[in-house]
C-alpha positions in Angstrom: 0.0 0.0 0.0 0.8 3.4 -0.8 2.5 6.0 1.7 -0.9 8.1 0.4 -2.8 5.5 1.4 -1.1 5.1 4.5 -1.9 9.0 5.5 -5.6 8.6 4.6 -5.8 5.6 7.4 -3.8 7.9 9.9 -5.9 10.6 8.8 -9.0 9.1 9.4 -7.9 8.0 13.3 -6.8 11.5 13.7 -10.1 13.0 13.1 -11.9 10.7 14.9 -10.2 11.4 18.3 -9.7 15.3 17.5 -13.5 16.1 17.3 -13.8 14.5 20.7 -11.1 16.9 21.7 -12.5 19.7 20.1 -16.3 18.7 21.6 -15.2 18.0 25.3 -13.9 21.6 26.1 -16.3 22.9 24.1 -19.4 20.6 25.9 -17.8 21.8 29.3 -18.2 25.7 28.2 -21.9 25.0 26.9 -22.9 23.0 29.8 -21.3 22.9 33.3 -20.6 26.9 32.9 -23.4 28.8 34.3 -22.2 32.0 32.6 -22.0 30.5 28.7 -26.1 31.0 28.8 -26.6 27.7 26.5 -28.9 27.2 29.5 -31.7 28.7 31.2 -30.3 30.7 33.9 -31.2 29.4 36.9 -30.7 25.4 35.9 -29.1 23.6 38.7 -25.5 22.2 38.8 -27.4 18.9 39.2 -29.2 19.4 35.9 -26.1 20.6 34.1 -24.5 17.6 35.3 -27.3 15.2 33.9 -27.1 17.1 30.6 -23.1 16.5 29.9 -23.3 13.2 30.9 -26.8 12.5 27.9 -24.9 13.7 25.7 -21.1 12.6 26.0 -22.7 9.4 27.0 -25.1 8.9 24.2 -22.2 9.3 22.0 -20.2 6.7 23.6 -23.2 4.1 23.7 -24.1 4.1 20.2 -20.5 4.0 19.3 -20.6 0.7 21.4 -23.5 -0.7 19.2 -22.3 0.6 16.2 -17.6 0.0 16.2 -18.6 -4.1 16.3 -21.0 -3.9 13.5 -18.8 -1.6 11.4 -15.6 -3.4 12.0 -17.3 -7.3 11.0 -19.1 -5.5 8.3 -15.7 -4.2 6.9 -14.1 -8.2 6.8 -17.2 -9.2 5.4 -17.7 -6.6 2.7 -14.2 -4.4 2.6 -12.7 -2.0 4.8 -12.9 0.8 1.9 -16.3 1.2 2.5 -16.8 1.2 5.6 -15.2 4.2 6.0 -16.9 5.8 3.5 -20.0 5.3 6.0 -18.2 6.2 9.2 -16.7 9.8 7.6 -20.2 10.7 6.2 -22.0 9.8 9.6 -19.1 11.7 11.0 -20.0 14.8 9.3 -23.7 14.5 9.5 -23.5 13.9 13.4 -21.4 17.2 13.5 -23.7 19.5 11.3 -26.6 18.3 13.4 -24.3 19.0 16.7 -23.7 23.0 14.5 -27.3 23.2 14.5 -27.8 22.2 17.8 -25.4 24.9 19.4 -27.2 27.9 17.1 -30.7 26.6 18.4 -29.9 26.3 21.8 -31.2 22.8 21.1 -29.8 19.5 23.5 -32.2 17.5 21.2 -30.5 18.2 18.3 -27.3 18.0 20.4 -28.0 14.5 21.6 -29.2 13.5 18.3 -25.7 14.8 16.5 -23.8 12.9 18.9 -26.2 9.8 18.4 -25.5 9.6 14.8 -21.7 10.4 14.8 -21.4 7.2 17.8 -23.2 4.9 15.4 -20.3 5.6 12.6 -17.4 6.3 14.7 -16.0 2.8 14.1 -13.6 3.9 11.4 -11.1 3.2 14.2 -11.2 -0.5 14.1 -11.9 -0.3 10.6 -8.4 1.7 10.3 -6.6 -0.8 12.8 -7.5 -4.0 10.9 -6.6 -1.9 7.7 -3.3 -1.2 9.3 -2.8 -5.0 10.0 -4.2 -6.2 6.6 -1.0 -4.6 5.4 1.5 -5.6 8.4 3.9 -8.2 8.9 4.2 -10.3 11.9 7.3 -8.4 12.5 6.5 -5.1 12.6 2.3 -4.7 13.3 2.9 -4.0 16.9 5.3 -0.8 15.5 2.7 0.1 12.7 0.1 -0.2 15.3 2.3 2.3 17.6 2.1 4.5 14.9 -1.4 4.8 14.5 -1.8 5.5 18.0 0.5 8.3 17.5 -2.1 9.4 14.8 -4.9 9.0 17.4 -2.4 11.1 19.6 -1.9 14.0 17.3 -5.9 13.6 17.0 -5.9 14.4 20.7 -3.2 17.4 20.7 -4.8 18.5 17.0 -7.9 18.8 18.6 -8.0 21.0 21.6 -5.3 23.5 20.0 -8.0 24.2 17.2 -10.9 23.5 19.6 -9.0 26.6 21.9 -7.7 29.0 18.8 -10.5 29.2 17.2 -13.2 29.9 20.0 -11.2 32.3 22.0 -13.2 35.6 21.1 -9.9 37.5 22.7 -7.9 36.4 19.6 -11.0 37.8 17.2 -15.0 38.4 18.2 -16.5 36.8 16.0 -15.1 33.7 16.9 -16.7 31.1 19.2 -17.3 27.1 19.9 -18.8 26.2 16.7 -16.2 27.4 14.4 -14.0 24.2 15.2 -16.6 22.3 14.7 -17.1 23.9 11.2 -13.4 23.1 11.0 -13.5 19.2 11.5 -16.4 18.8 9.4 -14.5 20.2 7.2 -12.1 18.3 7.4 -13.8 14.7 7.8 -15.3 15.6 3.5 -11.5 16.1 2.7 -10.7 13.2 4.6 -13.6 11.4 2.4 -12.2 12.7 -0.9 -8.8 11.2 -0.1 -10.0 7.8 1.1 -12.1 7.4 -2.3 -9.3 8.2 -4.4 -6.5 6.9 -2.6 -7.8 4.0 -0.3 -8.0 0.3 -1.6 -8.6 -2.9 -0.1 -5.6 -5.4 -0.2 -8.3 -8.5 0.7 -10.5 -10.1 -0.6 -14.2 -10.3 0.4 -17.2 -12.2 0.1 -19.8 -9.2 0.5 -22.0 -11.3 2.6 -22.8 -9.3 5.8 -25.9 -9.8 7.6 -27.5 -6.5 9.7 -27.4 -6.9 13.5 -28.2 -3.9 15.3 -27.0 -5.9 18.7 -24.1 -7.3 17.2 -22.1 -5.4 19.5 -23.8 -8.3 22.4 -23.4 -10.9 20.8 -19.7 -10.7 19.5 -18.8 -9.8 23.0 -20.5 -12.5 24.3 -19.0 -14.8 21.2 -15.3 -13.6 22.6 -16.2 -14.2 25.8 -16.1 -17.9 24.9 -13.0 -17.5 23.6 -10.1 -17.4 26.5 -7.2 -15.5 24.7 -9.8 -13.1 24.1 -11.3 -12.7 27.3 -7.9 -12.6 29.0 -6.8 -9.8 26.9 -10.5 -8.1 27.3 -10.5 -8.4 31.3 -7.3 -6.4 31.6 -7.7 -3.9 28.3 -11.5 -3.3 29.6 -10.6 -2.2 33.2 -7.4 -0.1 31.5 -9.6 1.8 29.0 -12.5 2.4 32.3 -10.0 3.6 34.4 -8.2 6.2 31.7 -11.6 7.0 29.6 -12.8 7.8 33.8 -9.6 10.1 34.6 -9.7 11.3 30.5 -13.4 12.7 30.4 -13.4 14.4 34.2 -10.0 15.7 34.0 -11.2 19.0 32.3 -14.3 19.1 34.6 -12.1 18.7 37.7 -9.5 21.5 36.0 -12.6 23.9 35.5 -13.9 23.0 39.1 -10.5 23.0 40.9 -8.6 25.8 39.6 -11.7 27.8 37.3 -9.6 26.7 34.0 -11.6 28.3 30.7 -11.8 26.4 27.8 -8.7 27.6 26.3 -6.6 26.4 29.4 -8.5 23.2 29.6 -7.8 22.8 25.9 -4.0 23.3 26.4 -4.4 20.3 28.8 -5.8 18.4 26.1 -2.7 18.9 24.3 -0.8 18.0 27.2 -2.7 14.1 27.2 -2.3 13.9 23.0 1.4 14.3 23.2 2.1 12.3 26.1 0.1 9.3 23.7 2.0 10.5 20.7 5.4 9.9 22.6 4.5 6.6 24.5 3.1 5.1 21.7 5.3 6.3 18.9 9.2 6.1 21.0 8.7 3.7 23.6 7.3 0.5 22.0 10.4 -0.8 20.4 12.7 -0.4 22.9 10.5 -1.9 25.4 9.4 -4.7 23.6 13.0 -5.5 22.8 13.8 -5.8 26.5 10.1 -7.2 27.8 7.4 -9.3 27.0 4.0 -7.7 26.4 2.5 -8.8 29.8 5.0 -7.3 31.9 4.5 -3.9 29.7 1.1 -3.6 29.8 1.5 -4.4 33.5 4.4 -2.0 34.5 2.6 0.9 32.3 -0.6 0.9 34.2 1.2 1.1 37.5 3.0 4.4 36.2 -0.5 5.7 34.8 -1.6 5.1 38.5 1.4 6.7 40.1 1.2 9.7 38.1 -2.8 10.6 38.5 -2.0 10.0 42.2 0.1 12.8 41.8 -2.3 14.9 39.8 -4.9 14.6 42.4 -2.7 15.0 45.8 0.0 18.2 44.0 -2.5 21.0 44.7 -1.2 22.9 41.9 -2.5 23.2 38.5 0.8 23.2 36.8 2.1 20.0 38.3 -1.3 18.4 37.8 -1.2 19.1 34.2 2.0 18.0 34.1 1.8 14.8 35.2 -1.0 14.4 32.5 2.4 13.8 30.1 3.4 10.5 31.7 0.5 8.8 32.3 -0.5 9.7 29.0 2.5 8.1 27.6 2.2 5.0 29.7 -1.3 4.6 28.5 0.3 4.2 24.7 2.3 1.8 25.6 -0.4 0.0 27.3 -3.2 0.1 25.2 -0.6 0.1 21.7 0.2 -3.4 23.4 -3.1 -4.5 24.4 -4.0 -4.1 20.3 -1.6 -6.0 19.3 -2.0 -9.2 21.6 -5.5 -9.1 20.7 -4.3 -9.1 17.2 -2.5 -11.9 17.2 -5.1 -14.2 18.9 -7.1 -14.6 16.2 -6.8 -15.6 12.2 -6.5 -13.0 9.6 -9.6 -12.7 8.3 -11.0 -11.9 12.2 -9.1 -9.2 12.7 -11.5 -6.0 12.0 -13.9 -8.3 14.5 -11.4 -8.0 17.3 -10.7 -4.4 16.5 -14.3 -4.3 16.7 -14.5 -6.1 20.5 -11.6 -3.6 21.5 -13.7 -0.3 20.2 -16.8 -1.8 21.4 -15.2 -2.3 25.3 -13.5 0.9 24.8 -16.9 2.7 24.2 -18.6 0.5 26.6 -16.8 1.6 29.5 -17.3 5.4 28.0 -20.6 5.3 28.3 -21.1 4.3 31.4 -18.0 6.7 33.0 -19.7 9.6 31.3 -23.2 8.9 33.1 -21.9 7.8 36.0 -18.9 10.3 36.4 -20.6 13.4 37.5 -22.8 11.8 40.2 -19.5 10.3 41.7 -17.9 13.9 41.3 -21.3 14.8 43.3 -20.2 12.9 45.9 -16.7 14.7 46.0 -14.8 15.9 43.5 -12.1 13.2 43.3 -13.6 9.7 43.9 -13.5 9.5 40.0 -10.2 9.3 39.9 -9.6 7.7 43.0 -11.5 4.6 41.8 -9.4 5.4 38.0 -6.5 4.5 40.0 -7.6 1.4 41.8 -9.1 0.1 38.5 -5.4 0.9 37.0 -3.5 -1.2 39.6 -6.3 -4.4 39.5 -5.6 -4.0 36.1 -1.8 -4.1 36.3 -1.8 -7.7 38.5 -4.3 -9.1 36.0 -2.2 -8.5 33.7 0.4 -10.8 34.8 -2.0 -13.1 36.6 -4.0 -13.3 33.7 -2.6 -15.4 30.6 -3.4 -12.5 28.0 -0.8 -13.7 25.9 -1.7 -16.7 23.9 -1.3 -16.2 20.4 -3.8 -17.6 17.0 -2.1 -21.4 16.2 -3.1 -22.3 13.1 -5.3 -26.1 12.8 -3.5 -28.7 12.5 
């Protein structure tokens, strides 16, 4: 495959995580800030609270229901268009979400974020593209890289997501100018995978609609035990970061009375530390330790360092320390791909991309509904239990057999 062809995939895993970094500032602004006037005045904290998490968590469900069906219907019918699919739905969820903003409309809001969760699987379909292509020898490093692409999504995100709604830089600016800006971007993004994208497998173009699919092919792996070895310990990693990821800027705003610039900037600061983990450090760790004990050691660091963001007091050390536990989590999750990859046959792997998007979004959903009511109860049991789930996580890892890679029948 082309080095074109290689940027569209990248390209397409960039977007998909910077619009989420563009939205979450922006949702934060809209929402939990009594001042931006999106609301009523007068609506409680409680019912602000209950509005962020409908709509950050209606995202992450339907992404859930829809990454699974996406990924299978890729292997079954071809990964080319599949993303065709996801980047229109993309674009269509974020016109809707335009709309929604201008009308001072959380239906339309809810509804934007609906569609864009039922096509947001153009990261597993990107992953399995990735590994369509790669060797035994160097998928782990190819899969590093696109979760350096899913980095510079994050960093790419909140720098346009803060530029370009900061009315001190120009008035007329505000939050729905990035989000003109990624839509924007998802049609280029579209142009380049129809002229430059094309499948390197063949197909049988037999696919059969499930809207549950996303049940039944976890409960299908669940059979399975190198995949449900892998999916115990990945599952409680991606809870515990997706918990300390999402409330991070909400404890920022709450904590120190970061705007949405500053919380942005700390968004930049959790891209790079995922571009750096998972871009510099896989090699030279995997030449020196096996995957278990990798995944393992890097969710202890990801504990030790949000243990550190919640006890320093101080917002510069606490975004700080965003850096290394963000590039621990490359490492782990970058890792946690890979073994999952090479637990099954070739033509499975856009299904297990699938299972690792859908308990990815899984545990998204239910951290951004069930986030702020913790945060209720004070403002840092989130992450307390974030770093509890990170060190269960780490001993599973080791106690677990997660690696037991695909043999071929005899």
């Amino acid at each position: 495959m082309n080095n074109k062809a290689l940027f569209t995939l990248y390209f397409v895993v960039m977007l998909d995580v910077a619009g989420q970094g563009i939205l979450f500032p922006a949702l934060t602004t809209l929402i939990i800030n009594p001042t931006s006037h999106f609301l009523p005045e007068g609506t409680t904290a409680s019912t602000r609270n209950f509005y962020y998490g409908l709509i950050t968590g209606s995202f992450f469900f339907c992404w859930f229901l829809g990454a699974t069906m996406i990924a299978s219907y890729s292997d079954d019918v071809g990964r080319k268009i599949a993303l065709v699919i996801c980047l229109i739905g993309s674009a269509l969820g974020y016109i809707l979400t335009i709309i929604g903003i201008y009308l001072q409309s959380i239906s339309l809001l809810v509804l934007g974020r609906i569609i864009a969760g039922f096509t947001a699987g153009s990261q597993s379909v990107s992953q399995a593209a990735i590994i369509d292509i790669s060797t035994d020898e160097n998928r782990t490093e190819n899969l590093g890289r696109l979760v350096a692409a899913l980095a510079a999504g994050l960093a790419f995100g909140p720098i346009v997501g803060g530029v370009f709604s900061d009315k001190t830089l120009w008035p007329e600016l505000n939050v729905t100018v990035p989000v003109y800006i990624i839509t924007a971007c998802l049609l280029l993004n579209l142009i380049l995978v129809l002229k430059y994208f094309k499948d390197v497998r063949e197909t049988d173009g037999n696919f059969t609609f499930n809207i549950f699919s996303a049940f039944t092919e976890l409960a299908a792996a669940a059979k399975t035990q190198a995949i449900r070895n892998i999916s115990i310990v990945f599952f409680i990693c991606v809870f515990s970061l997706t918990l300390f990821y999402i409330y991070s800027i909400v404890y920022l705003f709450r904590k120190f009375a970061f705007t949405t610039i500053e919380n942005s900037a700390a968004m930049f600061v959790i891209g790079i530390g995922l571009a750096v983990g998972s871009r510099y450090l896989i090699k030279p760790l995997a030449d020196r330790f096996t995957q278990d004990k990798i995944v393992s050691g890097s969710l202890l660091t990801m504990a030790l360092f949000q243990g550190i963001f919640l006890l320093s007091g101080n917002e510069y050390i606490a975004v700080a320390s965003m850096l290394p536990l963000l590039m621990a989590y490359g490492v782990a999750y970058t890792n946690c791909l890979s073994i999952f990859s090479d637990a099954v046959s070739e033509d499975k792997q856009g299904w297990v991309m699938g299972i690792s998007i859908s308990l990815f979004t899984f545990g998204g959903g239910v951290v951004s509904i069930a986030g702020e009511e913790l945060m209720n109860i004070f403002l840092e049991l989130p992450f307390l239990l974030s770093i509890i789930g990170m060190v269960i996580a780490s001993a599973l890892a080791v106690g677990l057999k997660i690696l037991q890679p695909y043999k071929i029948p005899a």
